[in-house]
C-alpha positions as a printed NumPy array, in Angstrom:
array([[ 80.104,  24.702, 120.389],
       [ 80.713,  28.529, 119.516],
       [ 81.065,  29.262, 123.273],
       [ 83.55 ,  26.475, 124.095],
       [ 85.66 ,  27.201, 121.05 ],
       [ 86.622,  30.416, 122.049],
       [ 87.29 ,  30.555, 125.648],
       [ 90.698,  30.719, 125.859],
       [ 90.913,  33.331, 123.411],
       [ 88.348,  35.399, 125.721],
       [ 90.796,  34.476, 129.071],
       [ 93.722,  36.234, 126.553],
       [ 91.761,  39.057, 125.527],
       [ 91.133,  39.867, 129.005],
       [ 94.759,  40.082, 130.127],
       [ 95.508,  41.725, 127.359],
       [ 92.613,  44.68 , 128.341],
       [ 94.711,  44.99 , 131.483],
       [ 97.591,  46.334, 129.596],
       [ 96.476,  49.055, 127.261],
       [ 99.709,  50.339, 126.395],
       [ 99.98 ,  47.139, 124.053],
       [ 97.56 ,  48.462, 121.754],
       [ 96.127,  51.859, 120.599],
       [ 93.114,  50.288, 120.139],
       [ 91.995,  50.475, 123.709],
       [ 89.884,  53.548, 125.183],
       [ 91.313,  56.88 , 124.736],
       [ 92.915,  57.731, 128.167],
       [ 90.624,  59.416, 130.675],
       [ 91.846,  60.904, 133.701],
       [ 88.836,  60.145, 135.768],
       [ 89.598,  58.62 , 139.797],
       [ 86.597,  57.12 , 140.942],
       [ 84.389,  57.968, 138.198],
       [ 81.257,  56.282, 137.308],
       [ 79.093,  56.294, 133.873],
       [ 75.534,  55.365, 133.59 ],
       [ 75.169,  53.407, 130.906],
       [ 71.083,  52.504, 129.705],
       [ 71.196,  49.943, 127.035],
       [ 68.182,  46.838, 126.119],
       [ 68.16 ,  43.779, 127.857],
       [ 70.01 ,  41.391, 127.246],
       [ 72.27 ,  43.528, 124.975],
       [ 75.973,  42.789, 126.142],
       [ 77.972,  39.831, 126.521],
       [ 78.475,  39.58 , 130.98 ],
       [ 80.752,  37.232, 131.306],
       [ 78.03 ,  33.991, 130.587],
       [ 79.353,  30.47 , 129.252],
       [ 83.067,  32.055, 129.914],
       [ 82.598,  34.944, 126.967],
       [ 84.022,  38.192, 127.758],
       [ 82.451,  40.501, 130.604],
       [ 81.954,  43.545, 128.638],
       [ 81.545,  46.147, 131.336],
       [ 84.049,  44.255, 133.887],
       [ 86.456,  44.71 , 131.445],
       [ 86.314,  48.339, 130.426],
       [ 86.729,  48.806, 134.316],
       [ 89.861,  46.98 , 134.41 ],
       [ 90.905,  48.513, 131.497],
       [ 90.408,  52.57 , 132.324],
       [ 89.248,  52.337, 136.177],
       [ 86.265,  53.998, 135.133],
       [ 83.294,  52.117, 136.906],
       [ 80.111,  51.38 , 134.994],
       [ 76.277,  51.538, 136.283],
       [ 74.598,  49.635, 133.675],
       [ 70.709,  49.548, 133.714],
       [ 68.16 ,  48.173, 131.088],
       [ 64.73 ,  49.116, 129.099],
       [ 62.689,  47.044, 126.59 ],
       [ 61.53 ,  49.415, 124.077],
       [ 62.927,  52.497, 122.411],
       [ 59.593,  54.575, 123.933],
       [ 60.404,  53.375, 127.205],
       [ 63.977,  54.837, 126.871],
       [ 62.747,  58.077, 125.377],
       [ 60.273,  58.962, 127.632],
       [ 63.363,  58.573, 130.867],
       [ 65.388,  61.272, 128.917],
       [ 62.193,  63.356, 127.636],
       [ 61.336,  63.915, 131.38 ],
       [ 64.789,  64.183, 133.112],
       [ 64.732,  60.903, 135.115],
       [ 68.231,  60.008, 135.155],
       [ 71.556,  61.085, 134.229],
       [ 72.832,  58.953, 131.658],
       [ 75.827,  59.227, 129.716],
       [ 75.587,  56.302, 127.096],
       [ 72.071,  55.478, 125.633],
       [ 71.636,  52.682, 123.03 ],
       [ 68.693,  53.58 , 120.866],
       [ 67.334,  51.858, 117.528],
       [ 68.019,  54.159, 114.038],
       [ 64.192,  55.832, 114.34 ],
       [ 64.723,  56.718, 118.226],
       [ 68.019,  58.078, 117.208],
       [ 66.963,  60.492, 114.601],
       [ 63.704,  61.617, 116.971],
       [ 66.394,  62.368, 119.97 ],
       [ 68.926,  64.618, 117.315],
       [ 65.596,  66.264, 116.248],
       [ 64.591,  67.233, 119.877],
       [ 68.206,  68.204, 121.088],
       [ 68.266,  65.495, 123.809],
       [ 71.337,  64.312, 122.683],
       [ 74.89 ,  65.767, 122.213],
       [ 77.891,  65.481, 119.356],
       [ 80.795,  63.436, 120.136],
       [ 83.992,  63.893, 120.07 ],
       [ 85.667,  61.696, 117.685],
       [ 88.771,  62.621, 118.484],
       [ 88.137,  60.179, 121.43 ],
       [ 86.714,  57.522, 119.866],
       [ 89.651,  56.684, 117.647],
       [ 88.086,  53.017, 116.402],
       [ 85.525,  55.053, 114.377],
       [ 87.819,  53.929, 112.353],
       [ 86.696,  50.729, 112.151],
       [ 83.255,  51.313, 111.066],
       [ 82.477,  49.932, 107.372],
       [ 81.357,  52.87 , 105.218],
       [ 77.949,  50.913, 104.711],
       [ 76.923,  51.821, 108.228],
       [ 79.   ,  55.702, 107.908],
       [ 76.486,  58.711, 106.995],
       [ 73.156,  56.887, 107.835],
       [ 69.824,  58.503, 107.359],
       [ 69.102,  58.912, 111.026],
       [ 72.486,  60.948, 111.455],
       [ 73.437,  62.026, 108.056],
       [ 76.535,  63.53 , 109.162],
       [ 77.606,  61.105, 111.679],
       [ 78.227,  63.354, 114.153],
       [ 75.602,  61.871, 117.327],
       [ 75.939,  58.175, 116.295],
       [ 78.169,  54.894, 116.467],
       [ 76.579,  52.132, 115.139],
       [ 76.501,  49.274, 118.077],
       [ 74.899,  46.425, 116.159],
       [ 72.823,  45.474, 113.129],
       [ 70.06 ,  43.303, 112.901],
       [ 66.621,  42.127, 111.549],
       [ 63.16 ,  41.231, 112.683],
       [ 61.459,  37.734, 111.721],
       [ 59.656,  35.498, 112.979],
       [ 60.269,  32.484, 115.841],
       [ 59.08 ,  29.147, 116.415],
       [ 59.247,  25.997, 118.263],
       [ 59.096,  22.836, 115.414],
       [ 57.689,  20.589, 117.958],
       [ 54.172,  22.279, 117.919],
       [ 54.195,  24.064, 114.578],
       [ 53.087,  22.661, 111.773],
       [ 55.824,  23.453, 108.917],
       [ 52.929,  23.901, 106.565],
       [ 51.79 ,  26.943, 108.13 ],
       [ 55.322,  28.731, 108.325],
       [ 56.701,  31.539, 105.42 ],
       [ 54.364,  34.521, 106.229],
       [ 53.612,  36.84 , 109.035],
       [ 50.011,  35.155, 108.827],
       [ 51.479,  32.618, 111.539],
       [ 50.873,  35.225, 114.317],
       [ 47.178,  34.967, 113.383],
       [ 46.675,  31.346, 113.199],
       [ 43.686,  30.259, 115.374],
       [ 45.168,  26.834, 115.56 ],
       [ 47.793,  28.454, 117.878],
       [ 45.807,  30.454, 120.053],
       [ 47.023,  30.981, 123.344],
       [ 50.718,  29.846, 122.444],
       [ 51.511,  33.454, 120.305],
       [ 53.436,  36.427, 121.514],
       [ 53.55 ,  39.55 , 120.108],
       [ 55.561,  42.689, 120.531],
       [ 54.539,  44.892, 123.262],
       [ 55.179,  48.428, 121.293],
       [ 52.923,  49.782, 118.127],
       [ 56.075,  50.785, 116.22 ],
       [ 57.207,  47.072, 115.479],
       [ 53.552,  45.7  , 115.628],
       [ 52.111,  48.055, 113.09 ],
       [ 55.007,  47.148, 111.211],
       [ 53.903,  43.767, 111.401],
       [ 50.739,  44.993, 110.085],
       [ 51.822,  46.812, 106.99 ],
       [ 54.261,  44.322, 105.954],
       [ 51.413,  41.753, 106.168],
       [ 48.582,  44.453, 104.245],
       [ 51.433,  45.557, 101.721],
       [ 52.556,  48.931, 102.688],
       [ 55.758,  50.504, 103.919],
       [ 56.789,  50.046, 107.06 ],
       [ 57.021,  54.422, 107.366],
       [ 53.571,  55.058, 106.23 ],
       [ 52.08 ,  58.313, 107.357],
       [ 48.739,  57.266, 105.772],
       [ 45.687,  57.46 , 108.228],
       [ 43.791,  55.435, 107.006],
       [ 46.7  ,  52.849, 106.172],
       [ 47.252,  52.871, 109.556],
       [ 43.697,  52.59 , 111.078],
       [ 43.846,  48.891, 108.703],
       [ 46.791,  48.427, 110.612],
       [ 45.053,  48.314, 113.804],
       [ 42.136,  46.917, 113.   ],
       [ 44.409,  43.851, 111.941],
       [ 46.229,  44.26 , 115.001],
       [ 42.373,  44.359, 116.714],
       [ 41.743,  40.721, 115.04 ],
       [ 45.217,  39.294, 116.238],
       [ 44.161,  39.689, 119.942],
       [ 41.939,  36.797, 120.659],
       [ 44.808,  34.53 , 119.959],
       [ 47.296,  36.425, 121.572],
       [ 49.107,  34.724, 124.915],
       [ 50.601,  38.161, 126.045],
       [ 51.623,  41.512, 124.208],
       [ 55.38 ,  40.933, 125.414],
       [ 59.395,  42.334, 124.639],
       [ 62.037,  41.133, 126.902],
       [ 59.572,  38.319, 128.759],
       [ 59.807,  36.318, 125.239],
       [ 63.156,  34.436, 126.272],
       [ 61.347,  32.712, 128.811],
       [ 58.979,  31.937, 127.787],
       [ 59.599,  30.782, 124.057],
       [ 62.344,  28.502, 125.964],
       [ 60.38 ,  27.483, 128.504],
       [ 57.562,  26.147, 125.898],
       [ 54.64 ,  28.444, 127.646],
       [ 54.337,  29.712, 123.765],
       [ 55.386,  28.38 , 120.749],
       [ 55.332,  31.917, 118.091],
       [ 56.337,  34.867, 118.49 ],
       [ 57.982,  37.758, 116.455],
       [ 61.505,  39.217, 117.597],
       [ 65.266,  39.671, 116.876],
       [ 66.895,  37.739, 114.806],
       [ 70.387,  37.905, 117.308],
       [ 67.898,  37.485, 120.183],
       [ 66.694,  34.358, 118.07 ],
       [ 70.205,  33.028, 118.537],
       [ 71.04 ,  32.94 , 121.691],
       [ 67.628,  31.517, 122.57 ],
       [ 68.441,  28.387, 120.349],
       [ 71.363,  27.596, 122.482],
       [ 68.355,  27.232, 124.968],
       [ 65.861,  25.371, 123.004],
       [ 67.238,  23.723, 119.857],
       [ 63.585,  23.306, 118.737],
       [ 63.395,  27.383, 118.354],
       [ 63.528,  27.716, 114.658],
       [ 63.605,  31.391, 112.958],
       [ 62.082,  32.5  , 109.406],
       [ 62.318,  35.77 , 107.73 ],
       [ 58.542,  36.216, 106.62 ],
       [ 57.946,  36.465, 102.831],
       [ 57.224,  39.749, 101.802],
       [ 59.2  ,  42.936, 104.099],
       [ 60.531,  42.97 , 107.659],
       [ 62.463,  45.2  , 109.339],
       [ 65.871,  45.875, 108.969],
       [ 67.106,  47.933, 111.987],
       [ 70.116,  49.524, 113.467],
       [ 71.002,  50.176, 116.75 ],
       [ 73.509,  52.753, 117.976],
       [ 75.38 ,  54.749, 120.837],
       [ 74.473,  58.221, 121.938],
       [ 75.823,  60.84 , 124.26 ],
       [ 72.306,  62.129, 126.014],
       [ 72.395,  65.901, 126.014],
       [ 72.394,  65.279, 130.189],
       [ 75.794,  63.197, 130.806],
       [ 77.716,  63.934, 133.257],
       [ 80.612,  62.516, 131.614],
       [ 81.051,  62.679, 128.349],
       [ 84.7  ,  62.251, 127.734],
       [ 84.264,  58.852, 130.22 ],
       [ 80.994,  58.312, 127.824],
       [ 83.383,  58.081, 124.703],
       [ 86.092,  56.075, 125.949],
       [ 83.088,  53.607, 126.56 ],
       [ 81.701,  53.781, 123.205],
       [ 85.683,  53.671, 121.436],
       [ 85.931,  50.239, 123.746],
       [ 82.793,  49.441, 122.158],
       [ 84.457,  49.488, 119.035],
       [ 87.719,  47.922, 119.481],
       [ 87.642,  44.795, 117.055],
       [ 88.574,  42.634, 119.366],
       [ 85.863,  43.474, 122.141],
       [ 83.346,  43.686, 119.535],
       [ 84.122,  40.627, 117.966],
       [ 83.594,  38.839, 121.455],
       [ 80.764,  40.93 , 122.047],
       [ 78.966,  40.384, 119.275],
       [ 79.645,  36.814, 119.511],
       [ 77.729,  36.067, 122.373],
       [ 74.843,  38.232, 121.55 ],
       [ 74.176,  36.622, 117.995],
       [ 73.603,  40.449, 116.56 ],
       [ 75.882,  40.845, 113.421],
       [ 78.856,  43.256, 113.558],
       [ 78.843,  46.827, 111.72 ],
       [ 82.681,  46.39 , 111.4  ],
       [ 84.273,  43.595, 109.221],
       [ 87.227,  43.937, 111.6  ],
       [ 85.429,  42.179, 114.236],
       [ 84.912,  39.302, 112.153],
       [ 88.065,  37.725, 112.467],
       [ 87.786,  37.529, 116.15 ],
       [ 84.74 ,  35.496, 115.682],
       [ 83.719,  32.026, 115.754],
       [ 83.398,  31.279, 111.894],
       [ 80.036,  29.965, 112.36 ],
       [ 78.506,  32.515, 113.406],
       [ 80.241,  34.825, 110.539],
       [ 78.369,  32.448, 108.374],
       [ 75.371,  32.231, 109.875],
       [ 72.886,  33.216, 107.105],
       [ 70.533,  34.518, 109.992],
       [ 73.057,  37.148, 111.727],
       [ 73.896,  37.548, 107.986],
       [ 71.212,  37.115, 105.46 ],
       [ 72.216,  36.616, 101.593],
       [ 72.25 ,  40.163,  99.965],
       [ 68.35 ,  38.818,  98.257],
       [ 67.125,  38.464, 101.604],
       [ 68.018,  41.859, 103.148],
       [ 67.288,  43.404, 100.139],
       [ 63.54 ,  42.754, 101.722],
       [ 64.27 ,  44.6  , 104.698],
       [ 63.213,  48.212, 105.663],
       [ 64.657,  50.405, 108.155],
       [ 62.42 ,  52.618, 110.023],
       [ 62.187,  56.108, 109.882],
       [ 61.402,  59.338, 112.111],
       [ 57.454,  59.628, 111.824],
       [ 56.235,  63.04 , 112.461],
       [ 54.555,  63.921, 115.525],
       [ 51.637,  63.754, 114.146],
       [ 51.446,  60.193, 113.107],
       [ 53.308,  59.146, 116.287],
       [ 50.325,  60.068, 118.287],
       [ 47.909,  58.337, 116.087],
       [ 49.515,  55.473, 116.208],
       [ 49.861,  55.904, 120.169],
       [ 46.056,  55.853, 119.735],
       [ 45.23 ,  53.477, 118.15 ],
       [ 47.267,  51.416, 119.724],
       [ 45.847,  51.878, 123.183],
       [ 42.612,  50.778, 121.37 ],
       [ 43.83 ,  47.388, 120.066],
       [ 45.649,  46.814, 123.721],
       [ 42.329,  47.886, 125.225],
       [ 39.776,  47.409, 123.151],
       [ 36.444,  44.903, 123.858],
       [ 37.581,  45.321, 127.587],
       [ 35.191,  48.065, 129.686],
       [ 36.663,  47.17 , 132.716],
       [ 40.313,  48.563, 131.031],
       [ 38.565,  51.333, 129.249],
       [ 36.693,  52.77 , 132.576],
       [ 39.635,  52.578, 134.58 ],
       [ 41.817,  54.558, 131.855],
       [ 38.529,  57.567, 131.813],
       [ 38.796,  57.053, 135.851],
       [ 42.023,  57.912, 135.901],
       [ 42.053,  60.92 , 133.463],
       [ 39.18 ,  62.288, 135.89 ],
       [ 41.333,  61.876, 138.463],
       [ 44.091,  63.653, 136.846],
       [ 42.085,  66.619, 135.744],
       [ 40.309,  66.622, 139.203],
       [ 44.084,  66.832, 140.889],
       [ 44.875,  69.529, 138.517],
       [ 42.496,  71.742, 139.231],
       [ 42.714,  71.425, 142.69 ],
       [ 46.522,  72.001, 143.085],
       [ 45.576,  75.516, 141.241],
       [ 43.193,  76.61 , 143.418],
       [ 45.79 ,  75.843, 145.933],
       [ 48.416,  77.38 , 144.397],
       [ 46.072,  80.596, 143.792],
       [ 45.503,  80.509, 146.852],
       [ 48.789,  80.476, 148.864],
       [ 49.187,  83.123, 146.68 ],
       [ 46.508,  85.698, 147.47 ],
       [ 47.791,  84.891, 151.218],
       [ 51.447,  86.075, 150.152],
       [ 50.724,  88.875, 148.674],
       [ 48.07 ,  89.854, 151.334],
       [ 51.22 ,  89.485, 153.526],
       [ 53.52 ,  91.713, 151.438],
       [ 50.763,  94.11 , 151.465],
       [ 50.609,  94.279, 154.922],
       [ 54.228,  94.479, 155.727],
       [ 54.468,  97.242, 153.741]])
C-alpha cells in the first residue's frame, strides 16, 4: 500500500530533479565533466528505483551529471578495515555513530564544507552536536534507527516472545540467526546480563562471551546482510536486526513480526563522512546535501523503513509509515535505547578475542587451521627478511665494487 500510494509523486519528484534551478534545495553546483564518486554505504541502504520509489543514485546523476560508483559492506569493521589499509578511494562512507567517532579519532576522515551542503539546514537539533562528533564538523546524520528482535508468528510461540532470551531458546534450534559482528552481539549479551551496552569491564565482558559461547549450539548461522533471505524465505524463523530492515522484510513475509526486547537495545545512528582519501570532496558534498534535500529524503527514507533525522522529510512521506510506532517508537520505548560509544583500543581487541573464541570455539579443526595459518605467516615473514637482507648485502657488495 505505502509503495503504490506514492508513485506518482516519485515520477514528479524525478522531473522535478532534472530542473534544479526550481529549487535551492538541490546539490550545490559542481563543475565536475565526467566525474565519478565512490560512494561505500550498507546493503540494502538506499531506495534504487524498486516497486517504482525513487532511484536515489540515478537521480543525483541526472540532477548534477556527476556519476556515482556505489558499492556495499555489512558491518562497520568491515568498512573500517578498507579505509584503515588504503583499499579504495572513497569519497562518501556511511558509518554507524561508534565507527564514526573511531574514524575522527584516527584522522581517516576529513571536515566538510558546509558551505556546500546547504540542507544542513534541515537537520533537527536532536541529531545536531552528537557525541560521536561534538562539533558537527565530520558528520551528517543519514538515518536513525534501533535494534530488536524478528520473528516469523507461524513457528513462534507468542509465549516465548518479550526478551532477548528468544535467541537462546532450544525449542528453536537450528531456525535462529544471529549477528555476525561482536559489537552488536555482545550487546546482545549485556543487555540480556544487565550491563551497559559500552562496558569496558573485563570480566563483564568475558560473561558476555561465555553467554554468547552457550547461544551457539542453537545457532543456524552467525549472519548480517544474508538475514533477508533467509528470514523471508522461512530457512529461520529468529533473528536479531534493524528495525527499518524489519520493514521492508514484512512487505516480503507478512508473518515477520518485530519486538523491542524488554530491558535495553540499541539505539544507533548512522551518518555520512568524507574519508580523509576522496578524491572528490566538493562532488562528495553535493552528494551528501542531495542526501538531505527533504524531498529525496523523504522518498528515501520511505522505502528503506529507517526513520528520518529531519522532520522536513516527513511530509513527503506516506503517513503510515510517519506513524509507524516501529520506525518511531513512543518516547517510553526509546527512552530504553543506548547508543554505542568509541571503546578504547584496548577493549576493542578483547572483545575481537573473545569473539574469535565463541565463533571458534569446541571446533579443533577451526582452531588448528587459524595456529596453521599464523605459522605460516610468521614462517613467510621471516623468510621475505632474509631475502630482503640479502638482496641487500648483494647491492651494496655491488656499490662497493663499482667504486
Amino acid at each position: 500500500m505505502m509503495k503504490t500510494i506514492k508513485r506518482t509523486a516519485v515520477l514528479l519528484l524525478t522531473a522535478l530533479l532534472l530542473v534544479p534551478c526550481l529549487s535551492g534545495m538541490l546539490a550545490a553546483p559542481v563543475q565536475a565533466a565526467e566525474v565519478t564518486i565512490n560512494v561505500y554505504n550498507w546493503g540494502q541502504y538506499i531506495s534504487d528505483g524498486s516497486d517504482d520509489c525513487i532511484d536515489v543514485n540515478a537521480a543525483f546523476t541526472e540532477a548534477t551529471g556527476i556519476q556515482v560508483n556505489y558499492m556495499t559492506y555489512d558491518t562497520n569493521e568491515s568498512l573500517y578495515t578498507k579505509l584503515k589499509t588504503g583499499g579504495s578511494p572513497y569519497d562518501v562512507i556511511i558509518p554507524s555513530d561508534y565507527m564514526a567517532a573511531r574514524l575522527i579519532a584516527e584522522g581517516l576522515v576529513q571536515k566538510i564544507d558546509f558551505s556546500n551542503v546547504p540542507n544542513a539546514a534541515y537537520i533537527d537539533e536532536a541529531y545536531k552536536n552528537p557525541a560521536y562528533d561534538p562539533t558537527s564538523e565530520y558528520t551528517v546524520p543519514y538515518t536513525w534507527g534501533t535494534v530488536g528482535v524478528i520473528y516469523n508468528q507461524k513457528y513462534v510461540d507468542e509465549a516465548d516472545i518479550g526478551g532477548w532470551d528468544l535467541l537462546w531458546n532450544s525449542k528453536y534450534a537450528g531456525k535462529i540467526l544471529m549477528f555476525d559482528n561482536n559489537r552488536d552481539a555482545f550487546a546482545i549479551a549485556e543487555a540480556s546480563l544487565g550491563y551497559s551496552l559500552n562496558t569496558t569491564d573485563e570480566a563483564e565482558l568475558r560473561a558476555c562471551a561465555d553467554l554468547l559461547a552457550n547461544q551457539k549450539p542453537v545457532v543456524q548461522q552467525y549472519v548480517m546482510d544474508q538475514i533477508y533471505d533467509k528470514m523471508i524465505g522461512e530457512e529461520a524463523w529468529i533473528a536479531p536486526y534493524y528495525a527499518g530492515d524489519f520493514l521492508m522484510m514484512q512487505e516480503e513475509n507478512e508473518d515477520l513480526q518485530f519486538y523491542f526486547p524488554e530491558g535495553t537495545f540499541n539505539f544507533f545512528v548512522d551518518c555520512c563522512m568524507v574519508p580523509a582519501c576522496a578524491d572528490h570532496k566538493a562532488e562528495a558534498e553535493a552528494y551528501i546535501n542531495f542526501l538531505l534535500d527533504p524531498e529525496v529524503c523523504g522518498e528515501n527514507l520511505d522505502y528503506l523503513g529507517y526513520s528520518a533525522p529531519e522532520t522536513a522529510a516527513k511530509e513527503y512521506m506516506d503517513p503510515e509509515m510517519v506513524e509507524n510506532p516501529i520506525a518511531y517508537p513512543d518516547e517510553e520505548t526509546l527512552s530504553r535505547g543506548e547508543a554505542f560509544i568509541y571503546l578504547p583500543a584496548e577493549t576493542n581487541q578483547y572483545m575481537d578475542a573473545l569473539w574469535l573464541e565463541v565463533k571458534t570455539g569446541g571446533d579443533d579443526t577451526v582452531r588448528m587451521l587459524i595456529i596453521f595459518l599464523a605459522v605460516v605467516a610468521v614462517i613467510l615473514a621471516v623468510l621475505l627478511g632474509y631475502s630482503l637482507r640479502k638482496k641487500r648485502r648483494k647491492a651494496r657488495r655491488g656499490t662497493y665494487a663499482r667504486s
